[in-house]
mmJSON file of the N, C-alpha and C atoms, coordinates in Angstrom:
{"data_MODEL":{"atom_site":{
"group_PDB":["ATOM","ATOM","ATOM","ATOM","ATOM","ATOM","ATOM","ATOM","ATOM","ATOM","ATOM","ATOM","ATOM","ATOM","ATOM","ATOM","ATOM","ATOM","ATOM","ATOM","ATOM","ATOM","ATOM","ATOM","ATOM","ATOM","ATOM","ATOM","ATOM","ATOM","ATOM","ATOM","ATOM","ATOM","ATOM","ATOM","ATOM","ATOM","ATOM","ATOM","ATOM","ATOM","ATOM","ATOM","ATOM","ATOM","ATOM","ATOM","ATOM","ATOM","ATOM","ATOM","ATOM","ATOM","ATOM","ATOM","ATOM","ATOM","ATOM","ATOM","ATOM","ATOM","ATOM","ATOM","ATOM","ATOM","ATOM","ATOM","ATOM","ATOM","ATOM","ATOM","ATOM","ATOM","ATOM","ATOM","ATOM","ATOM","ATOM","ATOM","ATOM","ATOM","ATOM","ATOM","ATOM","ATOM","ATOM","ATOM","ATOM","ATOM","ATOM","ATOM","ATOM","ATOM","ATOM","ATOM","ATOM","ATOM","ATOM","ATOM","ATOM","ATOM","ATOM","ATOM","ATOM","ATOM","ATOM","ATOM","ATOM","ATOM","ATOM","ATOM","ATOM","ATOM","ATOM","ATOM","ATOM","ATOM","ATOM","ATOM","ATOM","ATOM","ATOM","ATOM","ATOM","ATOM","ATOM","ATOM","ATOM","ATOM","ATOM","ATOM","ATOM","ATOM","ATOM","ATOM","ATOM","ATOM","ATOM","ATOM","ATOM","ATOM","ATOM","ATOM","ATOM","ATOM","ATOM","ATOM","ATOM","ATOM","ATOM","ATOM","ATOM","ATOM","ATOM","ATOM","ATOM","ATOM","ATOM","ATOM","ATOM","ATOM","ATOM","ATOM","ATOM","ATOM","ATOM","ATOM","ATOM","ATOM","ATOM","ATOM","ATOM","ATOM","ATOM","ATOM","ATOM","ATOM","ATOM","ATOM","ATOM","ATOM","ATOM","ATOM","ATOM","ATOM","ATOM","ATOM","ATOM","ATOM","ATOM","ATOM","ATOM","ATOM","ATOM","ATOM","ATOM","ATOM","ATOM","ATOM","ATOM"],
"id":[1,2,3,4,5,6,7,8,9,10,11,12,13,14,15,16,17,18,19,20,21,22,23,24,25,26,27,28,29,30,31,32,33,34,35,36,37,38,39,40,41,42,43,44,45,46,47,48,49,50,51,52,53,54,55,56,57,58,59,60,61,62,63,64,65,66,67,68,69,70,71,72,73,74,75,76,77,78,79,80,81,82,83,84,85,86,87,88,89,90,91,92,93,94,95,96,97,98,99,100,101,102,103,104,105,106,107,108,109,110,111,112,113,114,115,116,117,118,119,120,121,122,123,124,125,126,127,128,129,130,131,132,133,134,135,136,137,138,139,140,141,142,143,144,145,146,147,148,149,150,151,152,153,154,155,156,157,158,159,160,161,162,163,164,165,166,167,168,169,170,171,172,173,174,175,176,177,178,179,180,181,182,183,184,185,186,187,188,189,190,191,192,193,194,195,196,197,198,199,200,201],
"type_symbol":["N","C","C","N","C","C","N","C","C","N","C","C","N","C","C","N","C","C","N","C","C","N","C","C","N","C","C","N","C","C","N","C","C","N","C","C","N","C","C","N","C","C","N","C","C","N","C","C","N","C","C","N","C","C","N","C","C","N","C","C","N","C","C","N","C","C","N","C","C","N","C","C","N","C","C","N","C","C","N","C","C","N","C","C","N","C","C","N","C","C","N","C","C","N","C","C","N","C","C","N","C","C","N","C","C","N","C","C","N","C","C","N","C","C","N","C","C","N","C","C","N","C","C","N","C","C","N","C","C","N","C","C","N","C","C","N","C","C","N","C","C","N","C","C","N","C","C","N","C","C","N","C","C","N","C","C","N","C","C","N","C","C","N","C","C","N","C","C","N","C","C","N","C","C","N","C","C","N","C","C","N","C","C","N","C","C","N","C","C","N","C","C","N","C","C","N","C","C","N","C","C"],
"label_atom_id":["N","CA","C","N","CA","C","N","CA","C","N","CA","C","N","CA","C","N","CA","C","N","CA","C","N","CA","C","N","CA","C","N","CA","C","N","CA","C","N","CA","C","N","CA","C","N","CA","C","N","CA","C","N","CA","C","N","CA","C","N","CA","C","N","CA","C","N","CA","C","N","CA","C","N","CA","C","N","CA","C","N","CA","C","N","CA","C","N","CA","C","N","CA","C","N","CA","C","N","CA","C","N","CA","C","N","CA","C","N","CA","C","N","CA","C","N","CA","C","N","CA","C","N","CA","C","N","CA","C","N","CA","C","N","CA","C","N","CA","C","N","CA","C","N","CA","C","N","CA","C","N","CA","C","N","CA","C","N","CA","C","N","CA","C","N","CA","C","N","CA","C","N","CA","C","N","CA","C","N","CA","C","N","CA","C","N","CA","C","N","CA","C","N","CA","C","N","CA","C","N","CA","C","N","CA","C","N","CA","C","N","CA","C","N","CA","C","N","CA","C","N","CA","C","N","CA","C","N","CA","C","N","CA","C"],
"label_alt_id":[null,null,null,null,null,null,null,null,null,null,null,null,null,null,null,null,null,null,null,null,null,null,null,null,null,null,null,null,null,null,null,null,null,null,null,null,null,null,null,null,null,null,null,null,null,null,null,null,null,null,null,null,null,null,null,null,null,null,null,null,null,null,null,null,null,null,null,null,null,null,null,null,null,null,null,null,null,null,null,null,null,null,null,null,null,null,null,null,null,null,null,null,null,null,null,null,null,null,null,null,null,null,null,null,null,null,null,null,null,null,null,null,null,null,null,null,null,null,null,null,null,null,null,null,null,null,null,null,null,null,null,null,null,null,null,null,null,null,null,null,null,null,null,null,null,null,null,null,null,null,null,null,null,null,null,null,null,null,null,null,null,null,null,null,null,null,null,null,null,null,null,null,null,null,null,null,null,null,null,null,null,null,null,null,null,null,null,null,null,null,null,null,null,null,null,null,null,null,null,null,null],
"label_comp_id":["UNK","UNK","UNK","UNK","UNK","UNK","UNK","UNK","UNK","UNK","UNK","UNK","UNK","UNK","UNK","UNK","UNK","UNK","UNK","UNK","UNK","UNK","UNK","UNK","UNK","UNK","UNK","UNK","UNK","UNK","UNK","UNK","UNK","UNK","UNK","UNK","UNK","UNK","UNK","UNK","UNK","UNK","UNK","UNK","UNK","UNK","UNK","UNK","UNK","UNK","UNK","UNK","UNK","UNK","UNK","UNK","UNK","UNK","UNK","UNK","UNK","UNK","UNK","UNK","UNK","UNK","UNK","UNK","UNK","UNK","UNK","UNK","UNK","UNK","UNK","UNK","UNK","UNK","UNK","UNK","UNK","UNK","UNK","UNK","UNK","UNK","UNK","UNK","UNK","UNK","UNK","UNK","UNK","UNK","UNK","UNK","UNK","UNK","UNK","UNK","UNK","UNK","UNK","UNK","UNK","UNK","UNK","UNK","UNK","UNK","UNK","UNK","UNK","UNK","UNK","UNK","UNK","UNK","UNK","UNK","UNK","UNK","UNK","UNK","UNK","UNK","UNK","UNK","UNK","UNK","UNK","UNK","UNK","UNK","UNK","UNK","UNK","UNK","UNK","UNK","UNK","UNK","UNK","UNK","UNK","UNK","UNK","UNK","UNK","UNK","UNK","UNK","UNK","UNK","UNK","UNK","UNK","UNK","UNK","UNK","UNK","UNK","UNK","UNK","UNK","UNK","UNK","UNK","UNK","UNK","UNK","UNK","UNK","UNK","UNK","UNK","UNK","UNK","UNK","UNK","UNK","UNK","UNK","UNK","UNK","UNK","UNK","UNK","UNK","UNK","UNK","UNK","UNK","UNK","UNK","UNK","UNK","UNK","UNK","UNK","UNK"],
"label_asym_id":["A","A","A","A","A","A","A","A","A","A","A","A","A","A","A","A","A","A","A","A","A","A","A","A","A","A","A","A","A","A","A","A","A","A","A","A","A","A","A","A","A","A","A","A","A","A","A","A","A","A","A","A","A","A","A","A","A","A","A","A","A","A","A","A","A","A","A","A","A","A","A","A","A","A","A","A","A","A","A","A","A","A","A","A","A","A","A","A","A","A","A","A","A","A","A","A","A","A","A","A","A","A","A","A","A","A","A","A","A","A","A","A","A","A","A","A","A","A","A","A","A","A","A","A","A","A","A","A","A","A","A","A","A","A","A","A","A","A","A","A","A","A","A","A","A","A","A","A","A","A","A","A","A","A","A","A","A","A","A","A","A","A","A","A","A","A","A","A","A","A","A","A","A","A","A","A","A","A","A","A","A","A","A","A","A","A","A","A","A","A","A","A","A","A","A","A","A","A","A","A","A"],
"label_entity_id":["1","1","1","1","1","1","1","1","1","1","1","1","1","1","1","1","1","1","1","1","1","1","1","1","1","1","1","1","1","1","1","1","1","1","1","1","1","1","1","1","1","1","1","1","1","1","1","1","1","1","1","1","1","1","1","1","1","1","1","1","1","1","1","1","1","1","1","1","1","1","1","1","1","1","1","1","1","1","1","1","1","1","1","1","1","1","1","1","1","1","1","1","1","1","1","1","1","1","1","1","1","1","1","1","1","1","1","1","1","1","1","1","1","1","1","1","1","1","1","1","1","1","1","1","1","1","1","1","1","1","1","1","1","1","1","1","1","1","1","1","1","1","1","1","1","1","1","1","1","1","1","1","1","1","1","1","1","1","1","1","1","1","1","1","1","1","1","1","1","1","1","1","1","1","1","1","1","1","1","1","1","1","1","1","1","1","1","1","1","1","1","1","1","1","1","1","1","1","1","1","1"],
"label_seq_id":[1,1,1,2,2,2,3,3,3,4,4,4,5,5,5,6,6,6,7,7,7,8,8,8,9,9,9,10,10,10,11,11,11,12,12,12,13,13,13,14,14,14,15,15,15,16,16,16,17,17,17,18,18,18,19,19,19,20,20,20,21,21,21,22,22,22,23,23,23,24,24,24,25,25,25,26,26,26,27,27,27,28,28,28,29,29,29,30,30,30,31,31,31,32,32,32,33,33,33,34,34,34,35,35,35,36,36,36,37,37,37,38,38,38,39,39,39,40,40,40,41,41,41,42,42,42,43,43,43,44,44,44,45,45,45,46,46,46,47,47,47,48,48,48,49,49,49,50,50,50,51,51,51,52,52,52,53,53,53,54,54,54,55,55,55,56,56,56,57,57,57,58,58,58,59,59,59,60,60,60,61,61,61,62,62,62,63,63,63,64,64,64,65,65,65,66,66,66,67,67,67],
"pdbx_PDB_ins_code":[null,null,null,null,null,null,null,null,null,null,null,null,null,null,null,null,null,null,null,null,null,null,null,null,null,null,null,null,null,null,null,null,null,null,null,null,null,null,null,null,null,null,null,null,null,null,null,null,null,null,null,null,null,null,null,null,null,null,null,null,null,null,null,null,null,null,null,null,null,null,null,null,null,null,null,null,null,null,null,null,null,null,null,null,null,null,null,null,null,null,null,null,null,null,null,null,null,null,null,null,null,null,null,null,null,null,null,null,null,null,null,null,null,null,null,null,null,null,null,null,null,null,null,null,null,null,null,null,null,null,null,null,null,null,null,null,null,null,null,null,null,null,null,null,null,null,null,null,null,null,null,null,null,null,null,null,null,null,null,null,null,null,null,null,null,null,null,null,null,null,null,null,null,null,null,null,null,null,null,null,null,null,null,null,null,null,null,null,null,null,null,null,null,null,null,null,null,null,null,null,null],
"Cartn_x":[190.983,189.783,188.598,187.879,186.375,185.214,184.948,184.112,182.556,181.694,180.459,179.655,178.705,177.529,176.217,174.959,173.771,173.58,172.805,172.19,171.306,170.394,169.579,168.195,168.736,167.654,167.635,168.075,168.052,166.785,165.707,164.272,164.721,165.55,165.782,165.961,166.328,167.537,165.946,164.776,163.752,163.017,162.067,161.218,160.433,159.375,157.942,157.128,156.254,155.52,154.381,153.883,153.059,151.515,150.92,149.692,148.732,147.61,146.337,145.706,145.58,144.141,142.632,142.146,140.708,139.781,138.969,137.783,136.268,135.593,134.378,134.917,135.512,135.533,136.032,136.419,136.611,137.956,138.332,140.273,140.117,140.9,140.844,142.15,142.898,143.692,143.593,145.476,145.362,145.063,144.144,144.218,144.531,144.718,144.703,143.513,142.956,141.786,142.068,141.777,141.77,140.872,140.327,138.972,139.132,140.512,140.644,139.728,138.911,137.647,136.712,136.36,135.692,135.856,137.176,137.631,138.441,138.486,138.853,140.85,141.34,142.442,143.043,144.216,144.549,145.117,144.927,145.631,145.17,146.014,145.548,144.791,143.378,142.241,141.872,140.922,141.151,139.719,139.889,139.145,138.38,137.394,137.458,137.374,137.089,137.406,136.409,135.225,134.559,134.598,135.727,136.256,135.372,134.664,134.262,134.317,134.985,135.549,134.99,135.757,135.825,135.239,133.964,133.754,133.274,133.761,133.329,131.666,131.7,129.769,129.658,130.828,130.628,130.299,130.932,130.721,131.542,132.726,134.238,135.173,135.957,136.468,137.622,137.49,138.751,140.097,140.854,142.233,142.905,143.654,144.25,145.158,145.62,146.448,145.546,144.398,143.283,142.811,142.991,142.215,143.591],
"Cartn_y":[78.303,78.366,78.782,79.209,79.685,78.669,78.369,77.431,77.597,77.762,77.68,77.289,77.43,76.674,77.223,76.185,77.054,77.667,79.13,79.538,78.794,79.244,78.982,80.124,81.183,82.012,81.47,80.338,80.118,79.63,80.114,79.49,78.126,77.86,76.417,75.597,76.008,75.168,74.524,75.588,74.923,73.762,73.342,72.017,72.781,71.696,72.725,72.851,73.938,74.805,73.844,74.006,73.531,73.156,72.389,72.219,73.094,73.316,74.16,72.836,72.89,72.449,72.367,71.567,72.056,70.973,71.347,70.955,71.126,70.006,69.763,70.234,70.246,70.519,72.426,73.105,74.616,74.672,75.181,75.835,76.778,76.54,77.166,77.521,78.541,79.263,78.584,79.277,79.484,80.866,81.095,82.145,81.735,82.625,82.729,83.22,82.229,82.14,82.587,83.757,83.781,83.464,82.479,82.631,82.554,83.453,82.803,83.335,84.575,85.291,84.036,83.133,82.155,80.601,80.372,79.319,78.409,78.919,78.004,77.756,79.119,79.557,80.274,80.236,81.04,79.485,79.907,78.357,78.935,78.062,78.564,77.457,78.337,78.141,78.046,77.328,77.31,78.135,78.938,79.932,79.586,79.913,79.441,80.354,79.981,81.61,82.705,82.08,83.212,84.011,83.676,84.463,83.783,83.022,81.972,81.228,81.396,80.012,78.536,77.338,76.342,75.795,75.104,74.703,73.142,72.475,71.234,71.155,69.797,69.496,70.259,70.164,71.009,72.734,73.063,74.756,75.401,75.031,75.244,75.504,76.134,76.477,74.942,74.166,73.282,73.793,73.249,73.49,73.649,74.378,74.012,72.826,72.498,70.785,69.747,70.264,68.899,68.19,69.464,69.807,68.317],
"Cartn_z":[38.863,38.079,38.937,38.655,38.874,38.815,39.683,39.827,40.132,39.151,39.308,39.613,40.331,40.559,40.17,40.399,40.464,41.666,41.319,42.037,42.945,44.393,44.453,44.355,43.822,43.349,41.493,40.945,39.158,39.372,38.721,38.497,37.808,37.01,36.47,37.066,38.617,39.479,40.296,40.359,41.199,40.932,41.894,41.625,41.372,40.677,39.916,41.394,40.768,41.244,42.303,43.508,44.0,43.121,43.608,42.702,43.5,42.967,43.802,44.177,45.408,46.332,46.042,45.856,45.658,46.389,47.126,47.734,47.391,46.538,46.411,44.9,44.465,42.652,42.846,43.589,43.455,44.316,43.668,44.548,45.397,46.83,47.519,48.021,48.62,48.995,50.375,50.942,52.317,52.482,53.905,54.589,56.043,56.729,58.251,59.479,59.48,60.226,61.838,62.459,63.822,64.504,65.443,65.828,67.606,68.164,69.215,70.12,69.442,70.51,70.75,69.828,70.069,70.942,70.88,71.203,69.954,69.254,68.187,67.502,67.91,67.916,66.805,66.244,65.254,64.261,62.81,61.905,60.632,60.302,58.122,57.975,57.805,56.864,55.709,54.656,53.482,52.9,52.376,51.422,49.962,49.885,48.397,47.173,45.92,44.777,45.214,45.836,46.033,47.397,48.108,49.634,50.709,50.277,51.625,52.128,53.444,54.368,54.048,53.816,53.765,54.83,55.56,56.437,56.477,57.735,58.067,58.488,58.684,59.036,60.263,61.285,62.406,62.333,61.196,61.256,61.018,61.64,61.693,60.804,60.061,59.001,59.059,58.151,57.505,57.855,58.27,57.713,56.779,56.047,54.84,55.154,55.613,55.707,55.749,56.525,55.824,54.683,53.74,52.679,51.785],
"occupancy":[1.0,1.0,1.0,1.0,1.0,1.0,1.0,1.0,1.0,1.0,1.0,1.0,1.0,1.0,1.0,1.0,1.0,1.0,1.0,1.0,1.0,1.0,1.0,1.0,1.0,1.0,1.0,1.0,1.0,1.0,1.0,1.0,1.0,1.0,1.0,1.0,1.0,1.0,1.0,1.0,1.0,1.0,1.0,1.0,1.0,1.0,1.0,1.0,1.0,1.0,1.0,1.0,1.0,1.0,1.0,1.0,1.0,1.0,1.0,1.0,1.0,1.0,1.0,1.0,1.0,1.0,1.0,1.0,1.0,1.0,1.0,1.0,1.0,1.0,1.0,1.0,1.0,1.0,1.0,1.0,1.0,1.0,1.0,1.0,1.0,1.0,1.0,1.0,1.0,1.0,1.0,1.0,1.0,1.0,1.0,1.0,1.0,1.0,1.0,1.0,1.0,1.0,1.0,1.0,1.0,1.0,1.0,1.0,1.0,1.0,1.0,1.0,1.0,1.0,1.0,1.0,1.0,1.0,1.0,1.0,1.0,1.0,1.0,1.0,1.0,1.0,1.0,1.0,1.0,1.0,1.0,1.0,1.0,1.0,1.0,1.0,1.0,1.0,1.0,1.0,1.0,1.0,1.0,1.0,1.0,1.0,1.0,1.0,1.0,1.0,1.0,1.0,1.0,1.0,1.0,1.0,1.0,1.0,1.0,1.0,1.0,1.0,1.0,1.0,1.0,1.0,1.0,1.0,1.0,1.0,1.0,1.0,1.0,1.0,1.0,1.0,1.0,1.0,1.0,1.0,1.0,1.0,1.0,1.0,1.0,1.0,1.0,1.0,1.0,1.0,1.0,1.0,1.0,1.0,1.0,1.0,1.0,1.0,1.0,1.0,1.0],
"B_iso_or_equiv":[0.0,0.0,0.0,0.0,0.0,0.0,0.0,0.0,0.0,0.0,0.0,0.0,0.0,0.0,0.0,0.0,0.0,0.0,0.0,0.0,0.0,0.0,0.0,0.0,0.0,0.0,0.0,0.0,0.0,0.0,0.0,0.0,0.0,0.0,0.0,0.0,0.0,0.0,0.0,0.0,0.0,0.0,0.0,0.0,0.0,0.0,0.0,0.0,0.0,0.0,0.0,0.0,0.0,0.0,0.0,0.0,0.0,0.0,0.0,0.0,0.0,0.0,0.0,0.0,0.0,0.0,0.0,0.0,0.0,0.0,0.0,0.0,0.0,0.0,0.0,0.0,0.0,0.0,0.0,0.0,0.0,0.0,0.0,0.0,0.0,0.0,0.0,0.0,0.0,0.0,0.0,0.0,0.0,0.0,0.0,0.0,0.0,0.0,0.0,0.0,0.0,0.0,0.0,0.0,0.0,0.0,0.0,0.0,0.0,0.0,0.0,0.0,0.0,0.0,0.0,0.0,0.0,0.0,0.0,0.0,0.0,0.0,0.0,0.0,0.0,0.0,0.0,0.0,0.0,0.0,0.0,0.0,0.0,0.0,0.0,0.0,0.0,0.0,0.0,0.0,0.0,0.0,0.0,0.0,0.0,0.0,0.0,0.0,0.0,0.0,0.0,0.0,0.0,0.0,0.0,0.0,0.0,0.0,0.0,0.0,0.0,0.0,0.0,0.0,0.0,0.0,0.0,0.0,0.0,0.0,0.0,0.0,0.0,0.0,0.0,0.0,0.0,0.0,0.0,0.0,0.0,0.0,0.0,0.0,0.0,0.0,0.0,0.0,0.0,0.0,0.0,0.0,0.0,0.0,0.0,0.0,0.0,0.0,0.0,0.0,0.0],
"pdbx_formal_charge":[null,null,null,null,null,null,null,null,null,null,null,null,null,null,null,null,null,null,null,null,null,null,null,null,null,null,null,null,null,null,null,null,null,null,null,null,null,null,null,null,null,null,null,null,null,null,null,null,null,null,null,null,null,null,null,null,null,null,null,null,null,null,null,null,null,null,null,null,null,null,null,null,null,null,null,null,null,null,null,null,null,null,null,null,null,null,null,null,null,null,null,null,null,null,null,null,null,null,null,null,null,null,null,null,null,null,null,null,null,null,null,null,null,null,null,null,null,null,null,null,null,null,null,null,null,null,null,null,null,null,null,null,null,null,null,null,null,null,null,null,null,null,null,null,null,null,null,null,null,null,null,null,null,null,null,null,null,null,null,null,null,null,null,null,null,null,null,null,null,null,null,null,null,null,null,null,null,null,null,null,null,null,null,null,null,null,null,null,null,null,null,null,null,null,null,null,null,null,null,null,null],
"auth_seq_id":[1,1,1,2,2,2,3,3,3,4,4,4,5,5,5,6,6,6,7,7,7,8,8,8,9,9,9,10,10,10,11,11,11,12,12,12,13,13,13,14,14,14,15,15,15,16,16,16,17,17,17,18,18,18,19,19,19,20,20,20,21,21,21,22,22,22,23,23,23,24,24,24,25,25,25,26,26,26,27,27,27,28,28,28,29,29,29,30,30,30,31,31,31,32,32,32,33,33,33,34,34,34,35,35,35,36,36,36,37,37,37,38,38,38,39,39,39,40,40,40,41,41,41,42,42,42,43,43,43,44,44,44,45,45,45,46,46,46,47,47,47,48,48,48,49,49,49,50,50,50,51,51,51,52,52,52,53,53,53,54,54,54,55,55,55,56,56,56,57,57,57,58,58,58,59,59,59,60,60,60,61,61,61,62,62,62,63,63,63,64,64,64,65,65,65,66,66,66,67,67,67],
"auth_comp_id":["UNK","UNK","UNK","UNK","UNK","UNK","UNK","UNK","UNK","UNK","UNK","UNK","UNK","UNK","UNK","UNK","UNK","UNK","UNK","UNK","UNK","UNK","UNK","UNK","UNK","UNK","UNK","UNK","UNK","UNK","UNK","UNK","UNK","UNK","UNK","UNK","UNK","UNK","UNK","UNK","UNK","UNK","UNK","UNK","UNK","UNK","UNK","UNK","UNK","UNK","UNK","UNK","UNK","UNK","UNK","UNK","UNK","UNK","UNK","UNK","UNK","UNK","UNK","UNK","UNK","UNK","UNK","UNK","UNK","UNK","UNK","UNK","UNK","UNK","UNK","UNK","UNK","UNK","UNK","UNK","UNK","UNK","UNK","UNK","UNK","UNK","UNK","UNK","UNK","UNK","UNK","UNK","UNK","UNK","UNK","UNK","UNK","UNK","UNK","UNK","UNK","UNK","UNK","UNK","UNK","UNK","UNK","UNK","UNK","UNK","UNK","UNK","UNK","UNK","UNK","UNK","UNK","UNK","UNK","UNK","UNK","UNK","UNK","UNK","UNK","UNK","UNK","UNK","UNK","UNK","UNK","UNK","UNK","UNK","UNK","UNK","UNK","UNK","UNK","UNK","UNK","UNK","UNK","UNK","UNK","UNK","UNK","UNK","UNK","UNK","UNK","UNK","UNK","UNK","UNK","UNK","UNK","UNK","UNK","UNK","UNK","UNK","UNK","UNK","UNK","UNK","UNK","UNK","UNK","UNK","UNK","UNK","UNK","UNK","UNK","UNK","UNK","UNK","UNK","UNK","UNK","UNK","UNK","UNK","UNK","UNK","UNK","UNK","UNK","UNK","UNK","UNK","UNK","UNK","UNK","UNK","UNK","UNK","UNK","UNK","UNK"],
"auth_asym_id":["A","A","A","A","A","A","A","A","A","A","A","A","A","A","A","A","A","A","A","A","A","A","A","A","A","A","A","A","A","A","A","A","A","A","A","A","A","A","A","A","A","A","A","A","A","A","A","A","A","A","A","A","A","A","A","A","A","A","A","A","A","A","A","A","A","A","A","A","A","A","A","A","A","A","A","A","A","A","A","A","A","A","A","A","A","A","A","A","A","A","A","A","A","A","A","A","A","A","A","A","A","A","A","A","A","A","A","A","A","A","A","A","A","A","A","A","A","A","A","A","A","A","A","A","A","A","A","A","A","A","A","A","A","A","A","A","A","A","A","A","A","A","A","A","A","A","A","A","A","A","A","A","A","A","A","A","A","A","A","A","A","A","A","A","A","A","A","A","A","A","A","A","A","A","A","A","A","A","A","A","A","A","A","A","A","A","A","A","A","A","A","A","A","A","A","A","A","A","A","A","A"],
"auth_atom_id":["N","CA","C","N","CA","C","N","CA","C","N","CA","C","N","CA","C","N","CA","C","N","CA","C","N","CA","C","N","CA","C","N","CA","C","N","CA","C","N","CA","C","N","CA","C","N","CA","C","N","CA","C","N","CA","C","N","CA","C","N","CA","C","N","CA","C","N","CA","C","N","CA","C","N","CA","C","N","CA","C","N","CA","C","N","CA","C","N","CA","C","N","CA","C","N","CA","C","N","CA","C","N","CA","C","N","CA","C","N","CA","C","N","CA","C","N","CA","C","N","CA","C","N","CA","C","N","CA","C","N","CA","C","N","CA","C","N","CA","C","N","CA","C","N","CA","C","N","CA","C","N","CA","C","N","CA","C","N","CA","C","N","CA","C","N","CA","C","N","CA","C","N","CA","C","N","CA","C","N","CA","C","N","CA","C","N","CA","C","N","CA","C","N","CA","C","N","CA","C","N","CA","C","N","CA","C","N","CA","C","N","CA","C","N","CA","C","N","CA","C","N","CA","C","N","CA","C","N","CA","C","N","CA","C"],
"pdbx_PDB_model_num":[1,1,1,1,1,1,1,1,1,1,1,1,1,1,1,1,1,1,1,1,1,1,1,1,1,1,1,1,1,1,1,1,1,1,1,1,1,1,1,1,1,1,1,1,1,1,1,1,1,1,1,1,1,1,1,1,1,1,1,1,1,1,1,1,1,1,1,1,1,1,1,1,1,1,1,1,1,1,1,1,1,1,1,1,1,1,1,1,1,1,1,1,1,1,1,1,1,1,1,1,1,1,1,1,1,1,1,1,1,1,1,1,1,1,1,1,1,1,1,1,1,1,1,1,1,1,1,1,1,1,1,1,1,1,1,1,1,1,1,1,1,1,1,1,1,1,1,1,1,1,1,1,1,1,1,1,1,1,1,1,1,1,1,1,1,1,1,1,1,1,1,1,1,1,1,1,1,1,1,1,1,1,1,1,1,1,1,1,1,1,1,1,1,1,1,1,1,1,1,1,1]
}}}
């Protein structure tokens, strides 16, 4: 006999969808922040709808894992 399984490309077979992030009430994306000309290094940064970096009291763009 032939024995089936699921895929792991069956969209049925997946867990739901990640949730969106949002900081201060607005969703923000990951991007990839380089700032190693500065000192700061390379890391995913979080963006917001209107394409502007997410920043802490320091200045510094947030992390997206912070968030």
């Amino acid at each position: 006999m032939l024995k089936t399984s699921k895929s792991k490309n069956d969209p049925t077979a997946r867990g739901p969808a990640q949730q969106t992030k949002t900081f201060e009430g607005k969703k923000v994306k990951p991007v990839l922040y380089v700032g190693s000309a500065i000192g700061h290094g390379r890391y995913i940064a979080a963006q917001d709808e209107s394409g502007k970096l997410v920043t802490g009291a320091d200045g510094r763009p947030l992390a997206y894992r912070d968030i």
